[in-house]
C-alpha positions as CSV (number, residue, x, y, z in Angstrom):
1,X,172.2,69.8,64.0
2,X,169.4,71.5,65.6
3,X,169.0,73.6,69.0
4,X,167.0,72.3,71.7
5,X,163.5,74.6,71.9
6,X,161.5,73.5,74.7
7,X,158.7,76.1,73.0
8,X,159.1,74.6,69.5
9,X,159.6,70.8,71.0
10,X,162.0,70.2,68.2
11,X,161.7,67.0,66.2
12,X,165.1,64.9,66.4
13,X,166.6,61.6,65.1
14,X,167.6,58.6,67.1
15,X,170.9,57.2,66.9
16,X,172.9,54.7,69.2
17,X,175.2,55.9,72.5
18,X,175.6,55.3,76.3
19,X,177.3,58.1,77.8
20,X,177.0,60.3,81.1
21,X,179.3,62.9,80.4
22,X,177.1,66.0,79.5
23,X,177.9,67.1,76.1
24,X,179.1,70.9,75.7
25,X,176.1,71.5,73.8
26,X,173.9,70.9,76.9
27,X,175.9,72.7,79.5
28,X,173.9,76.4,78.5
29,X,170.8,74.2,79.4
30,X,172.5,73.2,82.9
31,X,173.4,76.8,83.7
32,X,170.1,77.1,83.1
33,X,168.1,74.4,85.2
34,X,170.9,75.2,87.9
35,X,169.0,78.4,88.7
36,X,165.7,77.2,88.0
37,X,163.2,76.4,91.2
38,X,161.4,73.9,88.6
39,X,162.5,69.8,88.6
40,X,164.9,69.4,85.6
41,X,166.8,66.3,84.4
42,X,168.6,65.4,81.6
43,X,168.9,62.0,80.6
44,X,171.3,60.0,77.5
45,X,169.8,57.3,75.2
46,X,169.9,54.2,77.5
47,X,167.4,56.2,80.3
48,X,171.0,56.9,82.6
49,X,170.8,60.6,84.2
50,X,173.7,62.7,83.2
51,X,172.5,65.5,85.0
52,X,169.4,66.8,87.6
53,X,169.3,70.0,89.5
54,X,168.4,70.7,92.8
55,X,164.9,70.7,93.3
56,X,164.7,67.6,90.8
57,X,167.1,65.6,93.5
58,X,164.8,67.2,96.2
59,X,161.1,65.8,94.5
60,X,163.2,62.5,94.8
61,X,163.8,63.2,98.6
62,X,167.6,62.9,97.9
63,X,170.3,65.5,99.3
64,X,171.7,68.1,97.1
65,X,175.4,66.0,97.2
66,X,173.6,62.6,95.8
67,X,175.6,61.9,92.8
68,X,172.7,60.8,90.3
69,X,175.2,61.1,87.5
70,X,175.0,57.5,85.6
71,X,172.2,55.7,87.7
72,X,169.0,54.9,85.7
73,X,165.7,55.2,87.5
74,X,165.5,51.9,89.1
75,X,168.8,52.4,90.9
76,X,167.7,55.5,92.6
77,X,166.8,55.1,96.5
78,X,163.2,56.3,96.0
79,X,159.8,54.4,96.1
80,X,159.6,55.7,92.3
81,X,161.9,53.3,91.7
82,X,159.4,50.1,91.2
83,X,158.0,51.9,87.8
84,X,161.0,52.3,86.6
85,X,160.3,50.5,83.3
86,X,157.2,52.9,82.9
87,X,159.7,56.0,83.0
88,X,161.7,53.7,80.2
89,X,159.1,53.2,78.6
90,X,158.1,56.9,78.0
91,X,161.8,57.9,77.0
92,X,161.9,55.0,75.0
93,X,158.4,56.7,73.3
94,X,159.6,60.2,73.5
95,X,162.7,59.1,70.8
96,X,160.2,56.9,68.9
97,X,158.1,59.6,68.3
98,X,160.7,62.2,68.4
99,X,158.5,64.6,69.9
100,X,158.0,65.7,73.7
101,X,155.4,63.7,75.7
102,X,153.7,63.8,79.1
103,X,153.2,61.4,81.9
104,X,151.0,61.9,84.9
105,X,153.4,60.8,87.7
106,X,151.9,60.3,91.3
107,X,154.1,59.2,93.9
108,X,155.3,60.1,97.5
109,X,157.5,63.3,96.4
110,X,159.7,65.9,98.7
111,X,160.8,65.7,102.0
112,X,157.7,64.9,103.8
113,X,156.9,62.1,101.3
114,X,153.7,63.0,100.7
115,X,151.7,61.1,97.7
116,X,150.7,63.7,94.9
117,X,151.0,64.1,91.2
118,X,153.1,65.8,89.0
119,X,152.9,66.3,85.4
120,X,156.2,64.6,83.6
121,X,157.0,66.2,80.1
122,X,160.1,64.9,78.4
123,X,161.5,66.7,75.4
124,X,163.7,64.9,72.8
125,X,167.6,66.8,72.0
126,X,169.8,65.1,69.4
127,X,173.5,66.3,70.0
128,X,174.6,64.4,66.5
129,X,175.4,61.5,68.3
130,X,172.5,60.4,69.9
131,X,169.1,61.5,71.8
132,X,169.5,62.4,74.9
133,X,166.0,63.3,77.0
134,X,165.4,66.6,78.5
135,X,163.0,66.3,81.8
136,X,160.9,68.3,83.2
137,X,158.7,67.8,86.3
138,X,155.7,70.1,87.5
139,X,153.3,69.8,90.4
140,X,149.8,69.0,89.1
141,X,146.8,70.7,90.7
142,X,143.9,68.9,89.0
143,X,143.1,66.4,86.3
144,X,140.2,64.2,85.3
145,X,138.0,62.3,87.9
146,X,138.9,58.8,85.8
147,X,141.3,57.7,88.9
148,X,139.1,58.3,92.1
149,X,136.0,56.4,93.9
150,X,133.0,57.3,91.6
151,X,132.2,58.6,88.5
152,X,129.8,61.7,90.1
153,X,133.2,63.2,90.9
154,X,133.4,66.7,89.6
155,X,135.9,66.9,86.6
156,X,138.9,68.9,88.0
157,X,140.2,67.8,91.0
158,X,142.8,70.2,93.7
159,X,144.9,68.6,96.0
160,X,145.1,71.5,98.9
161,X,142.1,72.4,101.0
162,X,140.3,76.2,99.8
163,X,140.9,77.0,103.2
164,X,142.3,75.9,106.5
165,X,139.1,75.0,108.0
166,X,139.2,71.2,108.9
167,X,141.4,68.9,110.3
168,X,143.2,66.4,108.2
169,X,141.0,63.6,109.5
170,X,137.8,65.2,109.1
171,X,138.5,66.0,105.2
172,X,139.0,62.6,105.0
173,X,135.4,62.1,106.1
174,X,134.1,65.4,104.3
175,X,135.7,63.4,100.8
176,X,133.0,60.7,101.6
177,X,130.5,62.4,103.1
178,X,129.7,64.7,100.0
179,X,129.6,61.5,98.2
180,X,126.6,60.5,100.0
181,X,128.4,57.2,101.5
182,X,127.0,56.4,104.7
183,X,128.7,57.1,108.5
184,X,129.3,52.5,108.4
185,X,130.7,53.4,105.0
186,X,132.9,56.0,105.5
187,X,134.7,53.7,108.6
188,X,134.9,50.8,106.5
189,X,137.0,52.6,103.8
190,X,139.2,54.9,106.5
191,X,139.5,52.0,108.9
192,X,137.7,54.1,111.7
193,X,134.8,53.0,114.1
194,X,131.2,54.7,113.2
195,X,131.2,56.5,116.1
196,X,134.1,58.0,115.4
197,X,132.7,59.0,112.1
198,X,130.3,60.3,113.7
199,X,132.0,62.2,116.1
200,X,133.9,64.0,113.6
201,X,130.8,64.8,111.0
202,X,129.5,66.8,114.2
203,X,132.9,68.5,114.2
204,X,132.3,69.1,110.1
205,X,128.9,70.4,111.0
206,X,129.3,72.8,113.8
207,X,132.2,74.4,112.4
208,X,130.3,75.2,109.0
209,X,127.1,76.0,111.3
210,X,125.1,73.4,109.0
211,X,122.5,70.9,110.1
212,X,121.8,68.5,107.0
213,X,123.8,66.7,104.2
214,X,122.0,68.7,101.0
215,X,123.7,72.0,103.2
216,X,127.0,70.6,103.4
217,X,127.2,69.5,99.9
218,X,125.9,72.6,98.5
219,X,128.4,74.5,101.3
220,X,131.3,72.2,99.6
221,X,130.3,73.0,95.9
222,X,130.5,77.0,96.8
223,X,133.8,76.7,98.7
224,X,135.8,74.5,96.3
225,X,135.8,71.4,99.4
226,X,133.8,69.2,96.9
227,X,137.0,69.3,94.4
228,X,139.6,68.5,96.6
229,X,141.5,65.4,97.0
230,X,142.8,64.3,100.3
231,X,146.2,62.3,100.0
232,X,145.3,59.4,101.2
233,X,142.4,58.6,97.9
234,X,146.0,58.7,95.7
235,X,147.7,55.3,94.9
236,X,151.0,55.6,93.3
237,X,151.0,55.5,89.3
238,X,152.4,56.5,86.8
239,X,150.4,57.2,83.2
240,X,151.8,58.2,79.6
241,X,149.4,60.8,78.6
242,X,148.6,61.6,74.6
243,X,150.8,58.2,73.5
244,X,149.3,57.5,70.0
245,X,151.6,56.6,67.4
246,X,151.2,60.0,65.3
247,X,153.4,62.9,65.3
């Protein structure tokens, strides 16, 4: 039998069992995610948790007491729950394939409930009776443009503001602006009035002390602004990443 590597991503075997009693050869692992500030999960064969630590329960907005042991992920009280059968379907691939793969996970996540993405990698561990799936979640600070309004986006993409100069509502209106959309535009997509577009594109420009839109764009591309992402562009989704068929 071989050791669970999360460096190495060891290659394992599937076999058949439903348990959610954490084998002894996984509890060094759970000392180990116990201490850990990082989301970790561990999973058995038919996609039921056996175990998640703390900040894992708290991504999922749940209390540190929630007993997770035994529930798969549709029967967890968390809007994650409608994709349920994607997160099947990537253990399901992860024990196909017997190697670790990656899904790009964005969903409301922590206490405030706040859409962003994280980067899901699950690693495959055969105890000798079956493969269980090892879980780990990471906040993700950028990735391709593929997913957002245009394809003029620049190619990495942040999800906090350089700097705490704006309000939240006017980088809502900066994201548009630098696209070259129109002050009609901009309201139709954020559901404001033009004046009130307006209103707050005078805000955008007297705090950067800039009169015309070739400034502010060139002002966004040397502060970072023209990268970031405000929450509200996200939509809840969840994508396998690197899903061929070959090892």
């Amino acid at each position: 039998m071989k050791n669970f590597n999360l460096k190495d991503h060891i290659n394992v075997s599937r076999t058949q069992s439903s348990t959610v009693e954490v084998p002894s050869q996984l509890m060094s692992l759970v000392s180990m995610f116990k201490k850990n500030d990082k989301p970790w999960a561990i999973k058995n064969s038919a996609s039921q948790y056996m175990y998640a630590n703390d900040a894992y329960l708290s991504m999922l907005n749940l209390t540190h007491k929630f007993n997770i042991e035994g529930r798969s992920d549709g029967e967890i009280p968390h809007s994650t729950a409608e994709f349920a059968l994607y997160f099947q379907q990537h253990d399901r691939k992860v024990q196909e394939l017997k190697r670790s793969l990656s899904s790009l996970d964005i969903h409301p996540y922590g206490s405030q409930q706040i859409i962003q993405p994280y980067l899901c990698e699950k690693f495959p561990y055969d105890d000798g009776e079956d493969v269980k799936i090892i879980v780990h979640a990471n906040k993700y600070h950028f990735f391709s443009d593929m997913f957002f309004i245009n394809r003029k986006l620049p190619h990495s993409l942040v999800f906090s503001p350089p700097e705490n100069l704006f309000t939240r509502s006017e980088l809502d209106v900066l994201f548009l602006a630098v696209r070259r959309m129109k002050a009609k535009e901009i309201g139709r997509v954020l559901s404001r009035s033009h004046r009130t577009v307006e209103n707050k594109l005078r805000a955008i420009y007297r705090k950067t002390g800039i009169h015309f839109l070739g400034q502010l764009i060139e002002f966004c591309q040397t502060k970072g602004f023209d990268r970031y992402v405000p929450p509200r562009f996200l939509r809840p989704c969840s994508l396998l990443l690197d899903c061929d068929d070959t090892t």
